[in-house]
The first five atom37 places (N, CA, C, CB, O) and aatype in JSON, in Angstrom:
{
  "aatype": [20, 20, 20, 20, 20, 20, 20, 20, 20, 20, 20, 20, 20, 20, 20, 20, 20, 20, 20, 20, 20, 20, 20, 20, 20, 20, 20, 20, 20, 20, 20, 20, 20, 20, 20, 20, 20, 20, 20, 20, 20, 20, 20, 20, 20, 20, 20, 20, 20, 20, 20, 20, 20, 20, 20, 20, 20, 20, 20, 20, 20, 20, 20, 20, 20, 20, 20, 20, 20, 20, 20],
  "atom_mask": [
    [1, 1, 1, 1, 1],
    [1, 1, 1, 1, 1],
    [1, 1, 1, 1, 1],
    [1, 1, 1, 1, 1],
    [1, 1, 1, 1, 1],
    [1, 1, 1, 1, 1],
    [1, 1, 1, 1, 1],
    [1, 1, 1, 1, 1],
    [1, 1, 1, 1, 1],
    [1, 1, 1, 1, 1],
    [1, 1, 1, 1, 1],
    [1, 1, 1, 1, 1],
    [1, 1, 1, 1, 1],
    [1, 1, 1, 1, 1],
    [1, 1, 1, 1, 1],
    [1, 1, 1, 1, 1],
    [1, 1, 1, 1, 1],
    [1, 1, 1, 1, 1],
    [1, 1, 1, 1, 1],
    [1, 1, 1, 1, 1],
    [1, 1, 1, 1, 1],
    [1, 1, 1, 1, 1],
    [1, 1, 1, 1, 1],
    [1, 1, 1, 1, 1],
    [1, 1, 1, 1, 1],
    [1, 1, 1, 1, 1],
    [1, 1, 1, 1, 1],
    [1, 1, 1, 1, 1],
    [1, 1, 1, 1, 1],
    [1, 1, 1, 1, 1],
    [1, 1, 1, 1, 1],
    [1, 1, 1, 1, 1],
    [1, 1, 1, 1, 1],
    [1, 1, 1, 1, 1],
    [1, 1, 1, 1, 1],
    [1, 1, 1, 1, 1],
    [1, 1, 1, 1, 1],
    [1, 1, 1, 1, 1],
    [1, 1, 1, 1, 1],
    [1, 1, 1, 1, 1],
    [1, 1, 1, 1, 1],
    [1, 1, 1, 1, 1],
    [1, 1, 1, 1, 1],
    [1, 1, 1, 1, 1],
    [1, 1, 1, 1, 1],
    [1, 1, 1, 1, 1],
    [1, 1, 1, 1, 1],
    [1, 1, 1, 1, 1],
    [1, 1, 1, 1, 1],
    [1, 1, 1, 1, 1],
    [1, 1, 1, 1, 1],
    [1, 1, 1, 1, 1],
    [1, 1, 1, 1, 1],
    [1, 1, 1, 1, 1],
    [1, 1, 1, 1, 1],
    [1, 1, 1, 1, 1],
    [1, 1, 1, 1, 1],
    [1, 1, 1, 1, 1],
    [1, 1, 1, 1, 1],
    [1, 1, 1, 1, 1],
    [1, 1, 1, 1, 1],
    [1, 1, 1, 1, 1],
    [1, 1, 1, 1, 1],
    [1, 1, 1, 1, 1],
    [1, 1, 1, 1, 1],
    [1, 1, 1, 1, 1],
    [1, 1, 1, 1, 1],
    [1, 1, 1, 1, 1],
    [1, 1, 1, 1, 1],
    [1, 1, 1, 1, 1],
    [1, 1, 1, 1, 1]
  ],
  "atom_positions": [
    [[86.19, 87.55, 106.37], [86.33, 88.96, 106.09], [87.28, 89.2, 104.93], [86.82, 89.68, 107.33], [87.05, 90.09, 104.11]],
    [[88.69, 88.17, 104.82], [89.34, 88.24, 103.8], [88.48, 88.11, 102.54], [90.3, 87.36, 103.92], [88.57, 88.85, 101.56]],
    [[87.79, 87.26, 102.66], [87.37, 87.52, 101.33], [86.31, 88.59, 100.88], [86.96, 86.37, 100.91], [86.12, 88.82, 99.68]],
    [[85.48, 89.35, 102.08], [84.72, 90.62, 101.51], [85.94, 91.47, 100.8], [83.86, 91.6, 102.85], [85.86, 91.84, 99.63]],
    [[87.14, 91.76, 101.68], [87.91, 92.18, 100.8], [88.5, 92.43, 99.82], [88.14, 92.13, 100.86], [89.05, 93.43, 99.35]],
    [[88.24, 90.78, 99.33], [88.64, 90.77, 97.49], [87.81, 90.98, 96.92], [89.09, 89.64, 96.72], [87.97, 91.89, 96.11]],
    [[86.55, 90.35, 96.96], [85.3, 91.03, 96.6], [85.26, 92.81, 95.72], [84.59, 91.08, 98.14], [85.02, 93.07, 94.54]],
    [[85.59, 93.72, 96.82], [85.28, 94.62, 97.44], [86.49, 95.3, 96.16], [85.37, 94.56, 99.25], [86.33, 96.17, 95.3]],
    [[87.5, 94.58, 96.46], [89.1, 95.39, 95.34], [88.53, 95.17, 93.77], [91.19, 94.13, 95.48], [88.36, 95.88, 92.78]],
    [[88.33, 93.83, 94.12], [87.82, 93.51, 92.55], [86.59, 94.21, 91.87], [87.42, 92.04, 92.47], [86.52, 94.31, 90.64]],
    [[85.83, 94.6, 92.55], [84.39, 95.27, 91.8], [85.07, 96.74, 91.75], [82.56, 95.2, 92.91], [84.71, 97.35, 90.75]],
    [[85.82, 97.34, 92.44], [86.37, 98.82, 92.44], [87.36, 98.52, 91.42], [87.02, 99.49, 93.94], [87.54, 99.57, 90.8]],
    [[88.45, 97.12, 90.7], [88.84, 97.36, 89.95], [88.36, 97.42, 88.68], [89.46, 96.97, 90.14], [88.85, 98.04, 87.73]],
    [[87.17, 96.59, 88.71], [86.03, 96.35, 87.18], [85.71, 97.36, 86.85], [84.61, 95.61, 87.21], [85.89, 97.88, 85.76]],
    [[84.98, 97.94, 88.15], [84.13, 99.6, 88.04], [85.48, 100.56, 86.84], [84.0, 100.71, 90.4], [85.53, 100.73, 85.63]],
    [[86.25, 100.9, 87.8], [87.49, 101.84, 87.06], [87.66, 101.08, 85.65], [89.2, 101.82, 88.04], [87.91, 101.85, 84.71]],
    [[87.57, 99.95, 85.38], [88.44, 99.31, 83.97], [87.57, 99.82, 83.03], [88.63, 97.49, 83.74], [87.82, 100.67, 82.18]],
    [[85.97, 98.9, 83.37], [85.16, 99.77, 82.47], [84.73, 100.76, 82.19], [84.56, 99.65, 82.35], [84.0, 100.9, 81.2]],
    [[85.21, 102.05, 83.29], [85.15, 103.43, 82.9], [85.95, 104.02, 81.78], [85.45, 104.12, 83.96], [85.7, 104.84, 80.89]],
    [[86.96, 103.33, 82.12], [87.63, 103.45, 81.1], [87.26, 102.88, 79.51], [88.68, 102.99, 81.57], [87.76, 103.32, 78.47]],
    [[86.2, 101.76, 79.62], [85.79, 101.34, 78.11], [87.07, 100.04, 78.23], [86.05, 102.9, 76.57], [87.19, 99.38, 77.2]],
    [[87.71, 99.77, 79.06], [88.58, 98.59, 78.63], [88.01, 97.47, 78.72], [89.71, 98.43, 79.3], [87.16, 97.41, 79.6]],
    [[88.21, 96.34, 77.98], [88.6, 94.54, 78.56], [89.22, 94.43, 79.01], [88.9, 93.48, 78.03], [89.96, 95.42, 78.98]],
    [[89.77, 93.21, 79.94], [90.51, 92.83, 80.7], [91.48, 92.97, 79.74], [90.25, 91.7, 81.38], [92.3, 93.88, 79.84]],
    [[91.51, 92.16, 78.8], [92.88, 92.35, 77.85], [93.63, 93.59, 77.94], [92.56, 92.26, 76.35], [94.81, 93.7, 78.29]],
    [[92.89, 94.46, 77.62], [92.95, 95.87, 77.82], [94.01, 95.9, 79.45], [91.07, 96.6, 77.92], [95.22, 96.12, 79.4]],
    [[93.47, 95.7, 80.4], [94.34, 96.24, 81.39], [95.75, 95.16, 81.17], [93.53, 96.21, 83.07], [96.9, 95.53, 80.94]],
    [[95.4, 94.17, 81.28], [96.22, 92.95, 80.99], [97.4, 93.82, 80.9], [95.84, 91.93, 79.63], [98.11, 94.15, 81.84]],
    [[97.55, 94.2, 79.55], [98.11, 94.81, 78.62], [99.25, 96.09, 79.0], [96.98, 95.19, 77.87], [100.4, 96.31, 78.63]],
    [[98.27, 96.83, 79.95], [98.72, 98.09, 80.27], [99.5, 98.02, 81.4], [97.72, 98.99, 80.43], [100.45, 98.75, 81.69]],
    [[98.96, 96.95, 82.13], [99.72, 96.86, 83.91], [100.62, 95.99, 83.82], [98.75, 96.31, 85.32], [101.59, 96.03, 84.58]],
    [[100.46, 94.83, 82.71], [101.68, 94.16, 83.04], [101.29, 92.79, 83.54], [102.52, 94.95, 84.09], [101.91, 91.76, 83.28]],
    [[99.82, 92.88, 84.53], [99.27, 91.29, 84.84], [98.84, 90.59, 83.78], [98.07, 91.18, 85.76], [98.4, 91.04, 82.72]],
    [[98.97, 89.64, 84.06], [97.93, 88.55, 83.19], [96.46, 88.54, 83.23], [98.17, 87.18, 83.61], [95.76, 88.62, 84.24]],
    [[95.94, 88.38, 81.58], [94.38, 88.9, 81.7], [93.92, 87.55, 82.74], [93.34, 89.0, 79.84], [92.82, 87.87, 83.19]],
    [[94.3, 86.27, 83.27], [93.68, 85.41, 83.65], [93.56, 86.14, 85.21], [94.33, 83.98, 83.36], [92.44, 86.52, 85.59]],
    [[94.69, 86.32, 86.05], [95.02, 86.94, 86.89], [93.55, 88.2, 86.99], [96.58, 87.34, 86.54], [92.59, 88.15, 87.76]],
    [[93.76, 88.94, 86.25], [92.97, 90.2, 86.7], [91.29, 89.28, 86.57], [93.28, 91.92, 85.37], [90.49, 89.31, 87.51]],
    [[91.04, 88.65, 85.51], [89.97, 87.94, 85.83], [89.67, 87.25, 87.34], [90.01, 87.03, 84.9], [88.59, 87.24, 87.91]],
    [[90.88, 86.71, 87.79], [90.26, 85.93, 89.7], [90.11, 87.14, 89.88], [91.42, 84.93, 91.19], [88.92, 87.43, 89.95]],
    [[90.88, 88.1, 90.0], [90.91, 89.47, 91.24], [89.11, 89.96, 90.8], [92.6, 91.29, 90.74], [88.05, 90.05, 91.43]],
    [[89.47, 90.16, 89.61], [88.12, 90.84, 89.72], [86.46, 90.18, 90.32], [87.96, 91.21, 88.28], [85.43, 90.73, 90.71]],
    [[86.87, 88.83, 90.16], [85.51, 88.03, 90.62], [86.15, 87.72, 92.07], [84.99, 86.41, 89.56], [85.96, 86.53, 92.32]],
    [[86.63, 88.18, 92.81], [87.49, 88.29, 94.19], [87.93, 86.47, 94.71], [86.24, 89.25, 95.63], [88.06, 85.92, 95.81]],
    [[88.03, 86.05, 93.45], [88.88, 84.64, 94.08], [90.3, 84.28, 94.2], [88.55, 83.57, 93.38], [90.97, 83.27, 94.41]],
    [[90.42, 85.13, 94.05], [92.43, 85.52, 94.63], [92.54, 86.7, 95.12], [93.8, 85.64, 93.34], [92.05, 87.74, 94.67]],
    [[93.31, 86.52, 96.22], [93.9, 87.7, 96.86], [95.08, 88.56, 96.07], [94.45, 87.19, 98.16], [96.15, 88.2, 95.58]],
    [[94.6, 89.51, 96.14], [95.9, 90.22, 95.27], [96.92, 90.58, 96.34], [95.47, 91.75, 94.35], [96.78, 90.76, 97.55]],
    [[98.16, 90.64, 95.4], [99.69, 91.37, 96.11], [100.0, 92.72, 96.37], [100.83, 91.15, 95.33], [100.39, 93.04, 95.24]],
    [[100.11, 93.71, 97.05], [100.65, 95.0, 96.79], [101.47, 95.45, 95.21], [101.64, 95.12, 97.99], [101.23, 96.38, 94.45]],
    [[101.99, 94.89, 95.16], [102.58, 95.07, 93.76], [101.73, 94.83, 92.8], [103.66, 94.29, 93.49], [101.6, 95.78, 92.03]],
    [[100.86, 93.52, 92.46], [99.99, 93.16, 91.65], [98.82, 95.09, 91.15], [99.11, 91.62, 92.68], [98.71, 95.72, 90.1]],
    [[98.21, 95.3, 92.67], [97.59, 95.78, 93.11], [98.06, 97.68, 92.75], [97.58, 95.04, 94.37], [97.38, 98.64, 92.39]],
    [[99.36, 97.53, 93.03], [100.07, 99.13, 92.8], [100.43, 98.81, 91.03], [101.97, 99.55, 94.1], [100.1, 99.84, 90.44]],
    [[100.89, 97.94, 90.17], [100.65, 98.08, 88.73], [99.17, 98.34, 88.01], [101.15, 96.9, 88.22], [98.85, 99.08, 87.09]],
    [[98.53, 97.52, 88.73], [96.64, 97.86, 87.82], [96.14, 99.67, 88.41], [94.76, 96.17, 88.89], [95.73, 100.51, 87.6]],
    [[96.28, 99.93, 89.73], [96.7, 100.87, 90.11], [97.05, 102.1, 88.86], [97.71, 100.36, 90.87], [96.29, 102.84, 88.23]],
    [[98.33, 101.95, 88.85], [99.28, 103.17, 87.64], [98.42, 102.4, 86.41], [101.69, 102.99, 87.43], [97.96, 103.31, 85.72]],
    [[98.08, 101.32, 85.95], [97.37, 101.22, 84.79], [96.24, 101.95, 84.34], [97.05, 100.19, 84.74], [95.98, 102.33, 83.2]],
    [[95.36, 102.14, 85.82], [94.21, 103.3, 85.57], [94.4, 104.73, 86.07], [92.92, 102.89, 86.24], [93.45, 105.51, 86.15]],
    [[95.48, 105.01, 86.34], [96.11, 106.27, 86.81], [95.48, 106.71, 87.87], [96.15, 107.32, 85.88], [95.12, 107.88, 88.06]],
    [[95.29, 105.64, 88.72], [94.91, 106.18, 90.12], [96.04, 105.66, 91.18], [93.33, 105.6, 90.58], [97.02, 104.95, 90.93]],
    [[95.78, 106.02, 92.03], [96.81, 105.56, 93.46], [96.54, 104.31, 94.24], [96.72, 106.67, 94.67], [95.41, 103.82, 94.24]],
    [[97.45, 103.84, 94.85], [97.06, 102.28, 95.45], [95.99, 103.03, 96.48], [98.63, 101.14, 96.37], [94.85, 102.6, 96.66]],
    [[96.34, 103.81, 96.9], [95.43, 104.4, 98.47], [93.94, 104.81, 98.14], [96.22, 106.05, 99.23], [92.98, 104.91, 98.91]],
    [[94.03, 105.07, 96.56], [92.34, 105.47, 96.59], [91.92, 104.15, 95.86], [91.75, 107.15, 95.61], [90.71, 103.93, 95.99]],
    [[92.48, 103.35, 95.23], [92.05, 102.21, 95.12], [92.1, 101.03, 96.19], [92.56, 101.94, 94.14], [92.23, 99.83, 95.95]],
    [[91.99, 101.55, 97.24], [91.84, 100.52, 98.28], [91.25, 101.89, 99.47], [93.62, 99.44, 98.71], [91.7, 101.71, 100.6]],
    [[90.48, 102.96, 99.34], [90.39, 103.61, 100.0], [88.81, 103.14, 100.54], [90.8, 104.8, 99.46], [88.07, 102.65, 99.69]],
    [[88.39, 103.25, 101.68], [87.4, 102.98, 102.43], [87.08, 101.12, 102.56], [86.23, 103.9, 101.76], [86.01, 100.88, 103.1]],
    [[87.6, 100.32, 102.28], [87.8, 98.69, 102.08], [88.17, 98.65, 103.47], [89.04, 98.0, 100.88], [88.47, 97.57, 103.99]]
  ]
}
């Protein structure tokens, strides 16, 4: 189940990045993670941290709660 989870964070974080028109670099950049980093999350092969998770978060100016809302 852990891992539908990452799955699940990671495609809701891709979705938002590329709404925005970004590359990973792009968020990389803005949140503070490493573009390698946001690359596992996004293909859900690492579990992300609350913190990890609340910087990409404020990077797309949404909230940890709606970016993890219905997961």
């Amino acid at each position: 189940m852990a891992k539908d989870i990452c799955a699940a964070t990671g495609e809701r974080i891709r979705k938002l990045r590329r709404a925005r028109k970004w590359r990973q670099i792009d968020l990389a950049e803005q949140s503070g993670v490493h573009e390698v980093h946001i690359s596992d999350l996004e293909r859900g092969t690492r579990e992300p941290g609350l913190r990890t998770l609340s910087k990409i978060a404020s990077a797309l100016e949404t909230t940890l709660s709606d970016l993890l809302k219905g997961l």
